[in-house]
C-alpha positions as CSV (number, residue, x, y, z in Angstrom):
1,X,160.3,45.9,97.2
2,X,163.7,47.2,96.8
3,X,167.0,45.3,97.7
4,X,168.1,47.0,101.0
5,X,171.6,46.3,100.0
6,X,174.2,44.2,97.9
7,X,177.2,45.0,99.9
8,X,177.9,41.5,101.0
9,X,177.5,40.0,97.7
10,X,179.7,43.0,96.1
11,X,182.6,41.7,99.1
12,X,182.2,38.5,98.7
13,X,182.2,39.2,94.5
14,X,185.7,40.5,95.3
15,X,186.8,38.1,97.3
16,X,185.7,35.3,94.9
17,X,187.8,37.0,92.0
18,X,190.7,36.8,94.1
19,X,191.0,32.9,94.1
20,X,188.3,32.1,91.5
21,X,189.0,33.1,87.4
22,X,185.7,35.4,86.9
23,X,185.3,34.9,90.3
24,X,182.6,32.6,89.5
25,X,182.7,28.7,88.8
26,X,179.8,29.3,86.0
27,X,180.6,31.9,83.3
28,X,176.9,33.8,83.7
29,X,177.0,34.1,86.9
30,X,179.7,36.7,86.8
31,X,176.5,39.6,85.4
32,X,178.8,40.2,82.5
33,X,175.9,40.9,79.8
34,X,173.6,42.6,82.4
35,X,176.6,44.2,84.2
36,X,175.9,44.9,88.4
37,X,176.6,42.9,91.0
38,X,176.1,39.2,91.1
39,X,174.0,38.0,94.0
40,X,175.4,35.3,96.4
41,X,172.2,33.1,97.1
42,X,172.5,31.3,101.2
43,X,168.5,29.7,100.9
44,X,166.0,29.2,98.9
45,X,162.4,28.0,99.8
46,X,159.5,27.2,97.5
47,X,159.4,30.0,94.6
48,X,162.0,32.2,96.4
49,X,165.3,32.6,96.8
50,X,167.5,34.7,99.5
51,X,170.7,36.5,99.3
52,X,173.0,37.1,101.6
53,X,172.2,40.5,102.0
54,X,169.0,39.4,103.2
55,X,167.2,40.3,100.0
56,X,164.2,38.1,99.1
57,X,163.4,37.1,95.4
58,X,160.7,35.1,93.3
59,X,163.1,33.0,91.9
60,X,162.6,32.3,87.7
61,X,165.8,30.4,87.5
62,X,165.0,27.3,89.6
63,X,168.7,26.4,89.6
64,X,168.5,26.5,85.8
65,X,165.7,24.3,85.7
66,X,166.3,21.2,88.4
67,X,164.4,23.2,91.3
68,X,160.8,21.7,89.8
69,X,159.2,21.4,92.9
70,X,160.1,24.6,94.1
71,X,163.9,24.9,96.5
72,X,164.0,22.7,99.5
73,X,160.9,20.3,98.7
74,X,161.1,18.8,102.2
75,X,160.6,14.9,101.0
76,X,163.1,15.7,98.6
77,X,165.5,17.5,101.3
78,X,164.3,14.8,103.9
79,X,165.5,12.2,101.6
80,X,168.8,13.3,100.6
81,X,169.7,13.8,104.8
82,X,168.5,9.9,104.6
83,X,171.4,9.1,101.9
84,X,173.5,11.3,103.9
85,X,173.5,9.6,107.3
86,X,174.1,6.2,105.8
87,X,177.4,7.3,103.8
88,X,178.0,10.4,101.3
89,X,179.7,7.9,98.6
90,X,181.1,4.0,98.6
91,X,182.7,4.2,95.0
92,X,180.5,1.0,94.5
93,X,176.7,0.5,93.3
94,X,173.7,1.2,95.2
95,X,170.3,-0.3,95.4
96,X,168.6,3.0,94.2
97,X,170.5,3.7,91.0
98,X,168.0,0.5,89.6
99,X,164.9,2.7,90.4
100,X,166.5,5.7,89.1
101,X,167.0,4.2,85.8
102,X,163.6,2.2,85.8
103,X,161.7,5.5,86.5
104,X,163.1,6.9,83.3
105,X,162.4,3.9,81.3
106,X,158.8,4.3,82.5
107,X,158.9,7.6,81.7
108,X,160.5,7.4,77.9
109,X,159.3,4.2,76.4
110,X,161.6,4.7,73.7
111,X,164.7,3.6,76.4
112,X,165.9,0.6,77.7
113,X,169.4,1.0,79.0
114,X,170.3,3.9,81.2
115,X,173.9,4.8,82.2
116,X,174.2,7.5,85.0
117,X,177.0,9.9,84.9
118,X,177.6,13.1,87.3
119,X,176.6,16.3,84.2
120,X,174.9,16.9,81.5
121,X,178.4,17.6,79.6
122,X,179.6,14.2,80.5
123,X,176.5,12.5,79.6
124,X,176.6,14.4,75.7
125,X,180.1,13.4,75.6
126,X,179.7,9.7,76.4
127,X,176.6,10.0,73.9
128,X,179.2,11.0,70.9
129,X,181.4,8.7,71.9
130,X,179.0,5.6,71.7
131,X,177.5,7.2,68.6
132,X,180.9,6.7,67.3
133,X,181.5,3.8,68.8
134,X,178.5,2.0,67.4
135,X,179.1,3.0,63.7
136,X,182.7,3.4,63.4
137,X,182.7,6.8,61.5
138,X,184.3,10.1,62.7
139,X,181.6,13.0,62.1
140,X,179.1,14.6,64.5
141,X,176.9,17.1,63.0
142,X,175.0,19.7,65.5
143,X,173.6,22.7,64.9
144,X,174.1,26.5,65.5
145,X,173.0,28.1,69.0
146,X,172.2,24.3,70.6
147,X,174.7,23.6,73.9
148,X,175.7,20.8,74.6
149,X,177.8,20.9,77.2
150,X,181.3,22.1,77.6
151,X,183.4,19.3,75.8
152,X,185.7,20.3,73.0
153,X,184.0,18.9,69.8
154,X,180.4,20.7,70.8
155,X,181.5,24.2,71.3
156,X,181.5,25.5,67.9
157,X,178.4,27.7,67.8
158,X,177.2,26.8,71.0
159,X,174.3,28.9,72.8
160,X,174.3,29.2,76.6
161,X,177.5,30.7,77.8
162,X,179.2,31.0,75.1
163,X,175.8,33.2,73.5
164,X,175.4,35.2,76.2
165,X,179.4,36.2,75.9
166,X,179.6,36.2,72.4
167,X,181.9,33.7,72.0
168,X,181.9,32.0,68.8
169,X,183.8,29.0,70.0
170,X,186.6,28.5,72.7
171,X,190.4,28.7,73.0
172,X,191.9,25.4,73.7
173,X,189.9,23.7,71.0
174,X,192.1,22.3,68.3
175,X,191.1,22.6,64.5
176,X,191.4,18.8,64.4
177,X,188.9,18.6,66.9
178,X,186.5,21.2,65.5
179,X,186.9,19.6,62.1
180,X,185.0,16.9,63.6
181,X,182.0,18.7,64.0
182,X,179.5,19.6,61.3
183,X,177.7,22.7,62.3
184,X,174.3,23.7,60.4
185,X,171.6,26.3,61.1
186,X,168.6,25.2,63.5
187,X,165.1,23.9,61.5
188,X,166.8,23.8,58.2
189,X,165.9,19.9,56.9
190,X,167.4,20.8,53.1
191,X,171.1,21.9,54.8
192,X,170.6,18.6,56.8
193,X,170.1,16.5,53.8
194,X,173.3,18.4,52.2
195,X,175.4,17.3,54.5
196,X,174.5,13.6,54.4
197,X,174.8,14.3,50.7
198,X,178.0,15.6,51.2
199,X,179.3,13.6,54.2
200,X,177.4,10.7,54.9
201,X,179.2,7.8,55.2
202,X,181.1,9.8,57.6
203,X,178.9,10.6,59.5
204,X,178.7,9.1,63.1
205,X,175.4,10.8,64.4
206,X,173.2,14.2,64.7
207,X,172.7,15.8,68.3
208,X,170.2,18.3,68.8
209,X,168.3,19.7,71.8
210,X,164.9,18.0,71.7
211,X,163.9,21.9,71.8
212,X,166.4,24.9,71.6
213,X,167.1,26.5,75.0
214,X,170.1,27.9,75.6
215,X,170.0,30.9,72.9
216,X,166.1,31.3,74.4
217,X,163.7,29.2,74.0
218,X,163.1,28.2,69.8
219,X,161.2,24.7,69.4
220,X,162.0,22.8,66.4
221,X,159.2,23.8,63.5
222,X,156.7,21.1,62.6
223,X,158.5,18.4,60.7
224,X,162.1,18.9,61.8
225,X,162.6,16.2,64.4
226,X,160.8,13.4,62.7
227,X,162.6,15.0,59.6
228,X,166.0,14.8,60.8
229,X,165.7,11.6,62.2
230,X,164.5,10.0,59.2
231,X,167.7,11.8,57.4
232,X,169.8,10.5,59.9
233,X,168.5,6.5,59.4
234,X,168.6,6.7,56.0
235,X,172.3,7.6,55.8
236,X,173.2,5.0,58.6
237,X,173.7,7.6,61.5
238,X,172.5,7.8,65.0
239,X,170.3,10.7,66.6
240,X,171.2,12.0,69.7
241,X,168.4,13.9,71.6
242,X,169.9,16.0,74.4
243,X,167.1,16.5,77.2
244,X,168.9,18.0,79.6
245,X,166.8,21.2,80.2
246,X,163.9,19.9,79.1
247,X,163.8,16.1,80.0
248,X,160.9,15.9,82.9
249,X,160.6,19.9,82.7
250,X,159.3,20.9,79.3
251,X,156.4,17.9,80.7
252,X,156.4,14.2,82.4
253,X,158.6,12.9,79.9
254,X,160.2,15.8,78.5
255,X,159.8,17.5,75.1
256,X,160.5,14.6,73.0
257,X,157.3,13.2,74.9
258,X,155.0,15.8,74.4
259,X,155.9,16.0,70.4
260,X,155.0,11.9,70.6
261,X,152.0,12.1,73.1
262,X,150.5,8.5,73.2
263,X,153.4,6.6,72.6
264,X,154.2,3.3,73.8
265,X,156.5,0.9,74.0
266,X,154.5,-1.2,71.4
267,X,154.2,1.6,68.7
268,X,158.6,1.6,68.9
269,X,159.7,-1.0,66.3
270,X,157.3,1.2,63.3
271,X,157.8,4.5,64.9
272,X,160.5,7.4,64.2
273,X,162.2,7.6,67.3
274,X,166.1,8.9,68.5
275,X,168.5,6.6,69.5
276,X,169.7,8.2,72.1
277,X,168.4,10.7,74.9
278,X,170.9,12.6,77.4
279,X,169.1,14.1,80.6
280,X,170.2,16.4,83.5
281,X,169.3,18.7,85.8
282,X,165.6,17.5,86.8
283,X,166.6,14.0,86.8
284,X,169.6,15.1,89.7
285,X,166.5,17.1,91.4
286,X,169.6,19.8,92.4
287,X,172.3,17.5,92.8
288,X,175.3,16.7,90.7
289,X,173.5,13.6,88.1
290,X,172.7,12.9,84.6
291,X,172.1,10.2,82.3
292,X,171.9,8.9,79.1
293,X,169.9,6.3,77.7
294,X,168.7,4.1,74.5
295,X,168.0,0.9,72.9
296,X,169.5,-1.9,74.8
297,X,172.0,-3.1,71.8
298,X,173.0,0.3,71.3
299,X,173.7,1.0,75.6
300,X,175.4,-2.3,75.7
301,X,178.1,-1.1,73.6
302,X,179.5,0.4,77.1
303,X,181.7,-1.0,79.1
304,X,182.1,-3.2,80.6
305,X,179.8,-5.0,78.3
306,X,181.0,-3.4,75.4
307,X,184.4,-1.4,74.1
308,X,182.6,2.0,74.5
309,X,184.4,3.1,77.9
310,X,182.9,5.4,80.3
311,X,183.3,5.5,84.3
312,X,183.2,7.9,87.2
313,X,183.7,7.7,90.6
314,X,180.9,9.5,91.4
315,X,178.2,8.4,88.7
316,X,175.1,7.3,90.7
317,X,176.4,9.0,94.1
318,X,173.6,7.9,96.5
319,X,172.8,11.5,97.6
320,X,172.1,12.6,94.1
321,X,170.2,9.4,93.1
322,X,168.0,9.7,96.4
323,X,167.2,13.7,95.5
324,X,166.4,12.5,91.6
325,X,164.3,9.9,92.2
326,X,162.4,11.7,95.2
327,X,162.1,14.5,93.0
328,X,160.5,12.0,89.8
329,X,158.2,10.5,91.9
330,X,157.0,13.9,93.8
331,X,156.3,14.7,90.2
332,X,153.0,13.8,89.3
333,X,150.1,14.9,86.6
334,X,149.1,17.7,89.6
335,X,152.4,19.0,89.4
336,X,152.8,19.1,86.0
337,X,149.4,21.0,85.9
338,X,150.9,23.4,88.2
339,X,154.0,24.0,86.4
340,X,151.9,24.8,83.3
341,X,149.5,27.2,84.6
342,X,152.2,28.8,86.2
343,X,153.8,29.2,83.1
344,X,151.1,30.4,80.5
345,X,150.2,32.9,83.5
346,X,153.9,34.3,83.7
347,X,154.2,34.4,80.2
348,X,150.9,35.9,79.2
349,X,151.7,38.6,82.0
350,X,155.2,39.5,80.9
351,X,153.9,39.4,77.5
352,X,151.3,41.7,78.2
353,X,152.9,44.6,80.3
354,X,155.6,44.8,77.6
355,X,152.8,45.0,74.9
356,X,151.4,48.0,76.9
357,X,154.9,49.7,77.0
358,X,155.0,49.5,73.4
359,X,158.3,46.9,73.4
360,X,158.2,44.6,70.8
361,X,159.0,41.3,71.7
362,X,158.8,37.1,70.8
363,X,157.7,34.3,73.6
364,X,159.4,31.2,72.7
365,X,158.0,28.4,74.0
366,X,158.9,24.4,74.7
367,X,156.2,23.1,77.4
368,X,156.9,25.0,80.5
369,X,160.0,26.8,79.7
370,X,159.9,30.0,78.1
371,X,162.1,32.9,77.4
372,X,161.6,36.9,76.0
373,X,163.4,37.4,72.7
374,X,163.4,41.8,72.6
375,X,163.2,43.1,69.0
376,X,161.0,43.5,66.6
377,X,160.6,40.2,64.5
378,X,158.4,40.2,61.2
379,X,158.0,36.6,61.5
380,X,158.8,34.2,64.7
381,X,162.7,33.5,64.6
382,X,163.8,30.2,63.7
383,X,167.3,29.9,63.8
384,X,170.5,30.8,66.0
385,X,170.7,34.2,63.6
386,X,167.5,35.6,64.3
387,X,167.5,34.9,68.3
388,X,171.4,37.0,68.2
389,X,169.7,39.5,66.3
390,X,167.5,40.4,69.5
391,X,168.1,43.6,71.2
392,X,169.7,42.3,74.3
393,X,170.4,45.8,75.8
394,X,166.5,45.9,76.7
395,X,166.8,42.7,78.5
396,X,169.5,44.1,80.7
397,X,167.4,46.8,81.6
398,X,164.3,44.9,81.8
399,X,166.7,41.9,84.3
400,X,167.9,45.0,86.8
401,X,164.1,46.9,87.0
402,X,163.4,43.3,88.2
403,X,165.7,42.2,90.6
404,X,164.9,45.3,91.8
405,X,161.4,44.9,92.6
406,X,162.7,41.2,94.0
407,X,162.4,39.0,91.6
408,X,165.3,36.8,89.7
409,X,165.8,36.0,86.4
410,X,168.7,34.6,84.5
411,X,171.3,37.3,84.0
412,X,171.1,36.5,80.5
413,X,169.1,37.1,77.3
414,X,170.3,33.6,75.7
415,X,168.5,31.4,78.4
416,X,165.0,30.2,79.6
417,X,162.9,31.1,82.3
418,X,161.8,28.5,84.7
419,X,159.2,28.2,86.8
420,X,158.3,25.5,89.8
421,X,155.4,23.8,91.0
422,X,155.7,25.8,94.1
423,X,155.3,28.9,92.1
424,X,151.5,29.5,93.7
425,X,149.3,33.0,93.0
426,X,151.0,34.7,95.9
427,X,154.3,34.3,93.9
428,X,153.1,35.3,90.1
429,X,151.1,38.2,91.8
430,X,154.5,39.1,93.2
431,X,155.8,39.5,89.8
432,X,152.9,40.7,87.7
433,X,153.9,43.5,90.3
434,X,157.0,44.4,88.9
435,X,156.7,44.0,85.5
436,X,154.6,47.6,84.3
437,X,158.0,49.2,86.0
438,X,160.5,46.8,84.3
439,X,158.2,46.9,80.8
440,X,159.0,50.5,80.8
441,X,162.8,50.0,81.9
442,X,163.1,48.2,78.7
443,X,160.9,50.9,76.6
444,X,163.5,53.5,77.8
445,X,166.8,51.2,77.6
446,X,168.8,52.1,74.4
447,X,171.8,50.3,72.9
């Protein structure tokens, strides 16, 4: 199946860039590593999503991960019209922000305060800023290639965006600032322990993704969580684990609880745990909502229990609270099930056509998100260096041969693939499809 035509999108490309910087309100929207037109999505359904050309794709972004049930679940779309017709937003609590928060508890038994906040950026920020808060030192160290959001102390060396435009860091980001941030390379525990060395009663905490991906997918090695945590304790300093791609995606409760499978809330006072967890997308099920969460001394540091101030007008907006929590509870062991299958099958498949048309390539892996890292690696990369060491000119050719044959995939070499419960064997056969065509794009593509 070949797009019929992009010229809407192409107008409506223009016309965005004529009120809109980039003409896009996301930097990777704009196509700018894969070059071509950027395609204005008006509905998506299930696994597929539909332009406004009238073009039809299997959709692999899943709104860059939140879309786990597939677009439009209709108890999840039924429940938000519910919110809706009752009042879009009263500046004051609801009843439903409670089970919101005491569906994550249930999920993460190492959490027992949640705050809800409207992004993942906000949610990392207020994370450093309790982190600080709690110990009274200045320091945050993070590490190479993780994203954390957009706020000015986490940029340095950020994936995501600033990856995928080679950005090193961002104007508008004082040195003051920056000198506030410690930045080491990914799965290195002796540069970890350097730093402490170095800096430690400095130090305010350590954020990390609870697995890499937003410069691909790259898990933590073996060792490195519990190993960095354990660092972290020793030298008085808080661990922040940011879930917000792969809290309730990468499994039921997220990565961190698939690297501590069988953990309760019992095993907590003897066990090597964060302190806190920052989620997003999933938890919002599409709609504008975050959270972060942690030990109850530690959470009660916020205001207005504490002098750790955070606030928002729209944290816990009924519509995204209804859409989050529908979305939690629609996701049960039969869904996660689904989402895995669907993901070893896509990833064995992609992996497979590209082996037959002789392009070397990585899968990096962190439960059911996955990415493609082109290039021909002697070992499996492990830090932020390796992954920008890919040859991302065969992804752009191997991301248009695809959209071309109708199926979507981020416009960027830097991010993860997602799949969705809803992705059933009519979708994956859709794409097995396409991929001998787009193996070979990338075979042919040269830098």
């Amino acid at each position: 199946m070949s797009p019929v035509s992009t010229a809407r999108s192409a107008a409506l490309a223009a016309r965005a860039a004529n009120v809109i910087p980039g003409g896009v309100n996301s930097p990777v929207r704009a196509y700018g590593s894969v070059g071509g037109t950027p395609r204005f999505l008006v509905q998506g359904t299930g696994p597929l999503v539909t332009d406004v050309d009238g073009n039809e794709y299997v959709d692999l972004v899943a709104s860059w991960g939140p879309a786990l049930l597939g677009h439009a679940h209709p108890e999840v779309v039924e429940a938000v019209q519910a919110a809706a017709a009752r009042g879009l937003g009263f500046g004051a609590s609801v009843p439903e922000e409670a089970e919101l928060a005491e569906e994550i508890v249930r999920r993460v038994p190492l959490i027992e305060r949640v705050r809800l906040v409207s992004t993942g950026t906000e949610a990392t920020m207020t994370a450093i800023r309790l982190a600080r808060g709690a110990t009274g030192r200045p320091l945050i160290v993070k590490f190479a290639g993780h994203y954390h959001g957009h706020s000015d102390g986490l940029l340095a060396e950020a994936g995501s965006g600033l990856a995928t435009l080679a950005l090193p860091g961002s104007a508008g980001v004082t040195a003051e600032t920056a000198a506030q941030t410690l930045v080491l390379p990914y799965n290195d525990l002796p540069a970890l322990e350097a730093a402490f060395a170095e800096h430690g009663a400095r130090i305010a905490g350590v954020i990390a993704e609870a697995a890499a991906c937003n410069m691909g997918v790259l898990p933590p090695e073996p060792g490195f969580t519990r190993g960095m945590i354990e660092l972290a304790h020793r030298h008085g300093a808080l661990v922040i684990l940011d879930e917000v791609l792969t809290g309730f995606r990468a499994g039921p409760a997220g990565y961190w609880g698939l690297q501590s499978a069988g953990l309760t809330g019992e095993d907590l006072p003897a066990a090597v745990v964060p302190d806190l967890v920052t989620f997003g997308k999933v938890v919002g099920g599409g709609l504008p909502l975050a959270a972060l969460g942690g030990r109850k001394e530690l959470m009660e540091l916020l205001a207005p229990l504490g002098p750790v101030y955070q606030a928002g007008t729209l944290s816990g907006n009924p519509l995204a609270v209804a859409a989050g929590l529908t979305t939690l509870r629609l996701a049960d062991a039969a869904a996660y099930a689904r989402l895995a299958d669907a993901a070893d099958s896509l990833a064995l498949s992609v992996s497979e056509a590209l082996s037959t048309a002789g392009v070397a390539h990585r899968i990096g892996r962190a439960g059911t998100l996955f990415s493609v890292v082109f290039g021909d690696y002697a070992a499996a990369p492990r830090t932020y260096a390796d992954m920008q060491r890919q040859e991302v000119f065969r992804h752009r050719a191997f991301f248009h041969a695809m959209l071309e044959g109708g199926v979507n995939l981020p416009p960027s070499a830097f991010e993860a693939w997602f799949v969705t419960a809803a992705h059933d064997d009519a979708a994956l056969e859709r794409v097995a499809a396409v991929l001998p065509a787009a193996a070979a794009a990338a075979a042919a593509a040269r830098a």
